[in-house]
Structure formats: structure tokens, C-alpha cells
C-alpha positions in Angstrom: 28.9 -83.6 8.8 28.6 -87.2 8.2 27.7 -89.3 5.2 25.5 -93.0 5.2 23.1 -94.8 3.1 21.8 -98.3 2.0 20.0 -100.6 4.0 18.2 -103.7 4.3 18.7 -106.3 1.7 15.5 -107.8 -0.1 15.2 -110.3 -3.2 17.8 -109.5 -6.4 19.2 -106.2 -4.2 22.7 -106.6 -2.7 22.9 -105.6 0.5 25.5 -101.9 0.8 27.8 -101.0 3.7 27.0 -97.4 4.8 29.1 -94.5 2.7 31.3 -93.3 5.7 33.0 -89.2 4.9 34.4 -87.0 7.2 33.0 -83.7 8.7 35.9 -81.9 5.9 34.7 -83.7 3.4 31.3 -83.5 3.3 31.6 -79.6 4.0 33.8 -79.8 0.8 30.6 -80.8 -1.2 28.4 -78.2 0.2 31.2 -75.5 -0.7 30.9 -77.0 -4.3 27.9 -75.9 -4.5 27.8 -72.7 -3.5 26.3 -73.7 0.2 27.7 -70.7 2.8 29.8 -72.9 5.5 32.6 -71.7 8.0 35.8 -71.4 6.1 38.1 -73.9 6.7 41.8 -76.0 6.2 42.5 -79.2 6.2 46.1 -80.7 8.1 47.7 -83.9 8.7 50.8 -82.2 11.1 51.1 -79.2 13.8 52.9 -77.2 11.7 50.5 -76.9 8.6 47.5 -76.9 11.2 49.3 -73.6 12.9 49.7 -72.2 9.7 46.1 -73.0 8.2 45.3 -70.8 11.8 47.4 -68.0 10.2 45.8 -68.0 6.6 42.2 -68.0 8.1 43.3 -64.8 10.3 40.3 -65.1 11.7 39.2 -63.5 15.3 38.6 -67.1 16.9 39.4 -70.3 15.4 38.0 -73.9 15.3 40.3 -76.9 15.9 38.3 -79.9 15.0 39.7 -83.5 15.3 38.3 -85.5 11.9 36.8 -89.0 12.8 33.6 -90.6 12.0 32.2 -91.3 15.5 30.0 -88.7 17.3 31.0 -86.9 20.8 34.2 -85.7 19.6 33.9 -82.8 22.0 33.5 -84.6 25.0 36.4 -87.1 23.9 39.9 -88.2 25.6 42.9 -88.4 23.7 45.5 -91.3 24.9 48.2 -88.3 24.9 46.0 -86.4 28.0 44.5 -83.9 25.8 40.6 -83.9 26.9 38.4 -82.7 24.1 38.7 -83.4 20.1 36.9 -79.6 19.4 38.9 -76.9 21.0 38.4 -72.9 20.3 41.6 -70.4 20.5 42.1 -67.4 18.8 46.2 -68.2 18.7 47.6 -70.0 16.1 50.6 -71.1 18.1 47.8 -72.8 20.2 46.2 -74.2 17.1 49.8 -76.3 16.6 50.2 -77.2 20.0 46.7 -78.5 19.9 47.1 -80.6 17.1 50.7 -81.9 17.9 48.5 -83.6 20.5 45.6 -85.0 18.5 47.3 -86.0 15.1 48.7 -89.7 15.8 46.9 -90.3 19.1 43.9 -92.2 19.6 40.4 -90.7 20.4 38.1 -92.6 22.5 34.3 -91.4 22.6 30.8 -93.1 23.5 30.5 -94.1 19.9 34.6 -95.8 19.4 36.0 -98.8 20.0 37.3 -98.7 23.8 40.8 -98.1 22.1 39.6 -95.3 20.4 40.0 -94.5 16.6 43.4 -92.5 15.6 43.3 -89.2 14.3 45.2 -88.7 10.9 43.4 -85.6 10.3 42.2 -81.8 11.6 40.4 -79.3 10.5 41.4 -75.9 11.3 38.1 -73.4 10.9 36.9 -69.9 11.4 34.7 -70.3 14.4 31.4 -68.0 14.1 28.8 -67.0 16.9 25.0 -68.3 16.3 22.7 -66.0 17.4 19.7 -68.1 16.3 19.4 -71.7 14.9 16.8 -73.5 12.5 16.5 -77.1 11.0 16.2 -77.8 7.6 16.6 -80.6 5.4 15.5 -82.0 1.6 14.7 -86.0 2.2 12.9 -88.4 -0.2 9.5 -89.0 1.2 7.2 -92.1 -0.4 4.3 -90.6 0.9 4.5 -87.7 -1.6 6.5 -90.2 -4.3 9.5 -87.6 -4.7 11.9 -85.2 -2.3 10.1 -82.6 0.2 11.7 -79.6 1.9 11.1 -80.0 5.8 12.0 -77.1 8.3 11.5 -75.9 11.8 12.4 -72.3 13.0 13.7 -74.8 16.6 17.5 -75.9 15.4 20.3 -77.3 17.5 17.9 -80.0 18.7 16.6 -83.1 17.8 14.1 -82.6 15.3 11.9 -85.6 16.7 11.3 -84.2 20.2 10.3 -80.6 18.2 7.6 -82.7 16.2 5.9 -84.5 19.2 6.1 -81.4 21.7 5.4 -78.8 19.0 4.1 -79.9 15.7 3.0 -77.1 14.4 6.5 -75.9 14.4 7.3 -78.3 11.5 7.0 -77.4 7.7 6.9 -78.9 4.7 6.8 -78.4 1.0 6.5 -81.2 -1.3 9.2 -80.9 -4.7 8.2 -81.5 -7.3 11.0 -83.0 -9.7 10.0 -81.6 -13.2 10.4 -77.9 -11.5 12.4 -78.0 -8.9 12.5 -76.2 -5.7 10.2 -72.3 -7.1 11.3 -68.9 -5.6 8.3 -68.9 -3.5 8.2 -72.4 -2.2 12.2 -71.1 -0.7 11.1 -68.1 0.5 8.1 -69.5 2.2 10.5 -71.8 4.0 12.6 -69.2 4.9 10.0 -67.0 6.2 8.3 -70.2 8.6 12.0 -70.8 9.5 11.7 -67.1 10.3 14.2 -65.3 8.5 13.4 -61.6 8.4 14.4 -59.4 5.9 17.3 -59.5 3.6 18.2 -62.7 5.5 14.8 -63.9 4.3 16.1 -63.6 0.7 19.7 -65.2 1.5 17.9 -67.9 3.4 16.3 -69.0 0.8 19.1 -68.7 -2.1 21.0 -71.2 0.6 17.6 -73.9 0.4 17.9 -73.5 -3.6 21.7 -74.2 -3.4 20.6 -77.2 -1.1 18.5 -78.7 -3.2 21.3 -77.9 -6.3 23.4 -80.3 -4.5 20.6 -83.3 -3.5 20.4 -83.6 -7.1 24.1 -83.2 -7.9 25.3 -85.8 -5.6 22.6 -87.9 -6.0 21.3 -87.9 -2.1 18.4 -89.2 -0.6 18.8 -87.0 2.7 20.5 -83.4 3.0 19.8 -82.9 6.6 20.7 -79.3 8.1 21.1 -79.1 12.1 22.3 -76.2 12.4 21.0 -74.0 9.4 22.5 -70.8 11.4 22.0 -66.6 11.5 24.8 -65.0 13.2 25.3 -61.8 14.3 27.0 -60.3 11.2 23.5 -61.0 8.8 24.8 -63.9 7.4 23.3 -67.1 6.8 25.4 -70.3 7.1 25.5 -74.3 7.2 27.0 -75.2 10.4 26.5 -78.9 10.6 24.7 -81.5 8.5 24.0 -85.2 7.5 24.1 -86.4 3.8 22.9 -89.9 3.3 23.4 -90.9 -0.6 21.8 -93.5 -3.2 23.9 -96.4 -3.3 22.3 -97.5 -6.4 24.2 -94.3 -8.1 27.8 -95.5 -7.5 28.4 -96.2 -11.0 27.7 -92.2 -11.8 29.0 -91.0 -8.5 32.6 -92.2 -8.5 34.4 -89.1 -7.0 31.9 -89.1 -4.1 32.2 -92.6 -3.7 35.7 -92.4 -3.8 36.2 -90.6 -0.8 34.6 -93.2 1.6 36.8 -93.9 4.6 37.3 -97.2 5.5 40.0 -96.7 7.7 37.6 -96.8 11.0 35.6 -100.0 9.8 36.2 -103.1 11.1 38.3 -105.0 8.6 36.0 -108.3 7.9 33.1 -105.7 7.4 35.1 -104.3 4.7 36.3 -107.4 3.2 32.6 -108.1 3.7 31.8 -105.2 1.6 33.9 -106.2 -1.7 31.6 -109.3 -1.8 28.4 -107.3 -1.2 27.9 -109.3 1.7 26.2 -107.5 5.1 28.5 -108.3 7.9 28.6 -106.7 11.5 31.2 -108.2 13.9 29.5 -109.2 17.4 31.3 -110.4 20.5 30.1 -114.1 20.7 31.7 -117.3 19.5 28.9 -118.6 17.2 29.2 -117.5 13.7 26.0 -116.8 11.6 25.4 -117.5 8.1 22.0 -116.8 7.1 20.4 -115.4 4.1 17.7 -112.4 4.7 17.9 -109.5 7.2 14.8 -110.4 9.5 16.2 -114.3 9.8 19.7 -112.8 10.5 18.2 -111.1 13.6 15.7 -114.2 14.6 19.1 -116.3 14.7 21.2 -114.1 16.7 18.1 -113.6 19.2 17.9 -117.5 19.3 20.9 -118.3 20.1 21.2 -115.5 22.6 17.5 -117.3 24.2 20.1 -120.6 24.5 22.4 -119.4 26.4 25.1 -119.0 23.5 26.4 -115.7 22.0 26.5 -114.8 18.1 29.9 -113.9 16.6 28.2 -111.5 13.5 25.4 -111.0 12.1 25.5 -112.1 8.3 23.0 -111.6 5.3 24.0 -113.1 1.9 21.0 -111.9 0.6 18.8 -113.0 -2.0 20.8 -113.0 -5.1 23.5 -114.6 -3.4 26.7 -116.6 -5.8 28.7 -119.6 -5.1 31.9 -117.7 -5.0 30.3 -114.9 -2.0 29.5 -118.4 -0.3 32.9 -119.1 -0.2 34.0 -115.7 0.8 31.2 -115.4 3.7 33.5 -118.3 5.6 36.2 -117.5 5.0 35.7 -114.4 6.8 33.7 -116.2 9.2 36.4 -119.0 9.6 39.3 -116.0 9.9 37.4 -114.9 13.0 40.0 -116.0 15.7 36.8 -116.2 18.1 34.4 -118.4 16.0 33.9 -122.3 17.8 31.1 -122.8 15.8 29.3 -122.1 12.7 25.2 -121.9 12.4 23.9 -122.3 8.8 20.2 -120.9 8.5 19.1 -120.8 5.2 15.5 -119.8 3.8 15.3 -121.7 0.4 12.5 -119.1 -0.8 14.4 -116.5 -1.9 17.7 -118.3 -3.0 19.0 -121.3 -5.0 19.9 -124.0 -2.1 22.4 -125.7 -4.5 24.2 -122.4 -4.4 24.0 -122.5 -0.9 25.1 -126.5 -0.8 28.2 -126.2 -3.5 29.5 -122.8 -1.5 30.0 -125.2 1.3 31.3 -127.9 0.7 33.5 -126.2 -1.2 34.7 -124.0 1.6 35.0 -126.9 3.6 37.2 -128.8 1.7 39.7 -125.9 0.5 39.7 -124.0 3.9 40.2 -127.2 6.4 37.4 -126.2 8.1 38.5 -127.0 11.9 35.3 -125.8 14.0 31.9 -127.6 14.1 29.2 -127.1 11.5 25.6 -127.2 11.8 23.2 -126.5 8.9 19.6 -125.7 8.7 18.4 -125.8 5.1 14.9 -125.3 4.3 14.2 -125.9 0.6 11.1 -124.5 -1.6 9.4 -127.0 -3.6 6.8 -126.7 -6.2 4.8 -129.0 -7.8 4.4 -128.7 -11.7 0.7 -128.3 -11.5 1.2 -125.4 -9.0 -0.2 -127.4 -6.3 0.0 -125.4 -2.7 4.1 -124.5 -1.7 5.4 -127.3 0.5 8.3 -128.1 2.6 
């Protein structure tokens, strides 16, 4: 269960870094809301991970390494342990387990080639699946609100379901005065093909759902496994909440919670200054204002022969002071030989630009070349065609 949200950057909008929460956490804010999922603990050391084991006295247990990267399962640890999921049904194993995941590094497809160290486990009842649906409440312009989207085929990609079977794929449009109505859930849950009493608990979960999209302020509660095991019970298994950036200021606890400890450090410095910054592994630093220009820049000088150092968007809204922090990261960069300046002088103030500079220049001793591109806007007074 992961967390994300934001985007590209446009005119007066400052660009977001993504809203990162671990698998515990996120399950956390589904329990909240009365959402069934897999009970679970949460430990930082072998000993309270062997005892969560005990208090779950369940018949087979989950042990589940917490990072943010994907293909935990298939993951090496740098003490030998193979694997960052593992089922037992001993709690002495549970401890062993996690004596050797808790302060060792993880290395998956999505990591660094160091891998990411795990700080955290969490210990959970693990349940059987005897059938699996998709579900998942997204905001959808076409129908100018949320809509409830489902597919009786779970556990798979939800893309390759739509183009081999589309008729497999449902949706109910919200609407935001009413809510999610008792029959728009239980027609969900019957296309998701629920049968009986699980029909009626199915859809109780989609209203709890859709309790917590509102709650939490999210534009995408995506359910990949919604699951039926064996015992009649209905049950969140795994999900993807993406939330508004835009409601941070009425969203503090959530936002709280966002772990930075796998980010690259200039991305998070990055962040403070609402600045979009992703580290590259070229020498030739980028400071350009508007996503699309960012990419064009990185492409050219890729077309040259050279090899970008980041891709950086100021923005359009961009200050004098986030000037001067965009170099300084860019300057701290032990890597950077050069710096490229491409600025677009439509959508920003190019003395901002110009006084960021040469201010930066000046008070950090620049000591690696510069070269600017600054294209200004001009306009007549009598609104004469836009010139260069």
C-alpha cells in the first residue's frame, strides 16, 4: 500500500514531490475507517517482531519488510537473507527473520544498487484468497467528480483486463451531493460478483471506501486485491492511495507521515523550496523553468553528446530566493562541470530569473562554467503581435 500525488507544474502552481507512506501506514488509514484489512503489528527489533507473532496467534503469519520500492518479495538482503516477504506460522521464526532484515539493506529492481535500509516490519495475519477483484474510487474529468471502477479480474493489472476484456470493467459515476447510494454499492459488488451475504459485506467495504476518499482528501483509492477468502470474509489486501496536494494545509496528520528517509537528499531539500528536482547521472546541470522545456533540455544535450545532471522545473511562479536555492543544490552536486540556464520568459519575470543569478554567483563562488539562454516576452503598449 503506497501513497503519491502531484504532478506537473503549470503557470501560478508550484510544482509537489510525490507523498511517499509505507505499506503500515497506509493500511493504518483504511483501518480508521472501518476498511476490513489483515490484522497486523508494527516493530523496529526481533524481539517485539517475535512477540507482535505471539499477540496475533494467528495460524500463519506475514513478515513484511517496510520500504517504499516495489519487488520486496523477490529482494536480497546484504545480510544473505533472500526475500523481504516471508510466511511462517512460528513466532520464534518471525524474530529470527527480522533480526536479519531490520538494519540491513534491501536491494530490489526499483532501489538504489545499495539498496534502501529497513528500519521497519510489519508482522501480519496472513489469510488465503480464494477469489480476487479490483476496485477503486478515482477522480475522473470526464464525469467532472469521483467514479467507482471495478472488475470481478483482481491480482492483475487492470490495463491488460480493459484491452483483452472490456466488458469486464464497471463503472458508476458519484455523484458528490449524495454520495456513493446502497444500490450503486451493491451493484458493484454484484458485477464484481459477490454472491450472497458477501454481496452485502462487499458493498458496506466500497461505502467505507469512499468514507475514506473523502476523509483523507484522495484523488485515487485504488484496490488490487479487494479479496474473498475462504472463511466469507471480505478484505483489502493491497492498495494505492494517491492524495491532493493542494489539501496539505487541512491534511496535516496525513501529511505528516511522509517518509523521506528513501529520497534522495537534494530532491528533498528541493522539496522545502517547492522546486521539482530529480537527480540524473550526468555532469551538466539544468535550470529551466516549465516541465516540457525541462525534458527538451535534457533530450538536447543527451542529442550532443553530453549527459544532464537533473532535471529541474522552477515553475512558473518562481521567487528570487528559490533562484538562489535551485544552485545551490545544483552547485552542491559533487558531479556538476557545468550549468545550462534555459529560461522561457512567457510564463516568468526574467529579472527574477537575472537577480537569482547573479546573486548566487557572487555569494556561492560559483567555480563551474555558466551558460545562459534567456528568452524574454515583450509586448508592445498597443498590443501589437508578441515578439522576441
Amino acid at each position: 500500500i503506497g501513497g503519491g500525488g502531484g504532478g506537473g507544474s503549470s503557470i501560478g502552481e508550484s510544482p509537489r514531490r510525490w507523498l511517499n507512506l509505507q505499506e503500515y501506514q497506509s493500511k493504518k488509514l483504511m483501518q480508521d475507517s472501518g476498511v476490513t484489512v489483515q490484522r497486523f503489528f508494527v516493530a523496529d527489533n526481533p524481539t517485539e517482531a517475535r512477540d507482535a507473532a505471539k499477540r496475533l496467534n494467528a495460524k500463519e503469519i506475514v513478515l513484511k519488510a517496510q520500504i517504499l520500492a516495489g519487488g520486496r518479495g523477490k529482494g536480497v538482503f546484504d545480510s544473505g537473507l533472500k526475500g523481504g516477504v516471508h510466511l511462517t506460522t512460528d513466532p520464534a521464526v518471525v524474530g529470527e527473520l527480522a533480526s536479519k532484515m531490520l538494519g540491513y539493506n534491501l536491494t530490489t529492481k526499483q532501489t538504489p544498487k545499495d539498496g534502501v535500509k529497513v528500519k521497519t516490519v510489519m508482522v501480519a495475519e496472513a489469510l488465503d484468497i480464494s477469489r480476487e477483484t479490483y476496485f477503486a474510487i478515482l477522480m475522473d474529468r470526464a464525469c467532472n467528480g469521483p467514479v467507482m471502477v471495478g472488475s470481478p479480474q483482481g491480482g492483475m493489472d487492470i490495463e491488460e483486463v480493459a484491452a483483452r476484456t472490456p466488458e469486464l470493467i464497471f463503472k458508476e459515476a458519484i455523484d458528490i451531493f449524495e454520495g456513493v447510494r446502497d444500490d450503486q454499492a451493491l451493484r458493484m459488488a454484484a458485477n464484481l460478483g459477490f454472491k450472497g451475504p458477501l454481496e452485502r459485506q462487499a458493498a458496506d467495504q466500497i461505502k467505507k471506501l469512499y468514507d475514506l476518499f473523502l476523509k483523507v482528501d484522495a484523488t485515487q483509492v485504488e484496490v488490487n486485491p479487494l479479496g474473498e477468502t475462504p472463511q466469507g470474509q471480505v478484505v483489502c489486501f493491497d492498495a494505492k492511495i494517491n492524495f491532493d496536494d493542494n489539501a496539505e494545509f487541512r491534511q496535516k496528520a496525513v501529511f505528516a507521515m511522509d517518509d523521506t528517509a528513501e529520497s534522495d537528499p537534494i530532491e528533498t531539500e528541493a522539496a522545502k523550496y517547492d522546486l521539482k528536482y530529480i537527480g540524473l547521472d550526468g555532469n551538466i546541470a539544468c535550470f529551466v523553468n516549465g516541465a516540457g522545456l525541462a525534458m527538451a533540455t535534457c533530450d538536447i544535450i543527451d542529442l550532443h553528446g553530453g549527459k544532464p545532471a537533473n532535471f529541474l522545473d522552477l515553475g512558473g511562479g518562481v521567487k528570487e530566493n528559490q533562484v538562489y536555492a535551485a544552485f545551490k543544490l545544483l552547485t552542491a552536486d559533487p558531479k556538476v562541470e557545468a550549468i545550462l540556464v534555459n529560461i522561457f520568459g512567457g510564463i516568468v519575470n526574467c529579472a527574477i530569473i537575472a537577480n537569482g543569478i547573479t546573486k548566487a554567483c557572487r555569494e556561492l563562488e560559483l567555480k563551474v562554467p555558466l551558460v545562459e539562454h534567456i528568452t524574454p516576452i515583450l509586448k508592445s503598449v498597443h498590443r501589437l503581435p508578441v515578439t522576441e
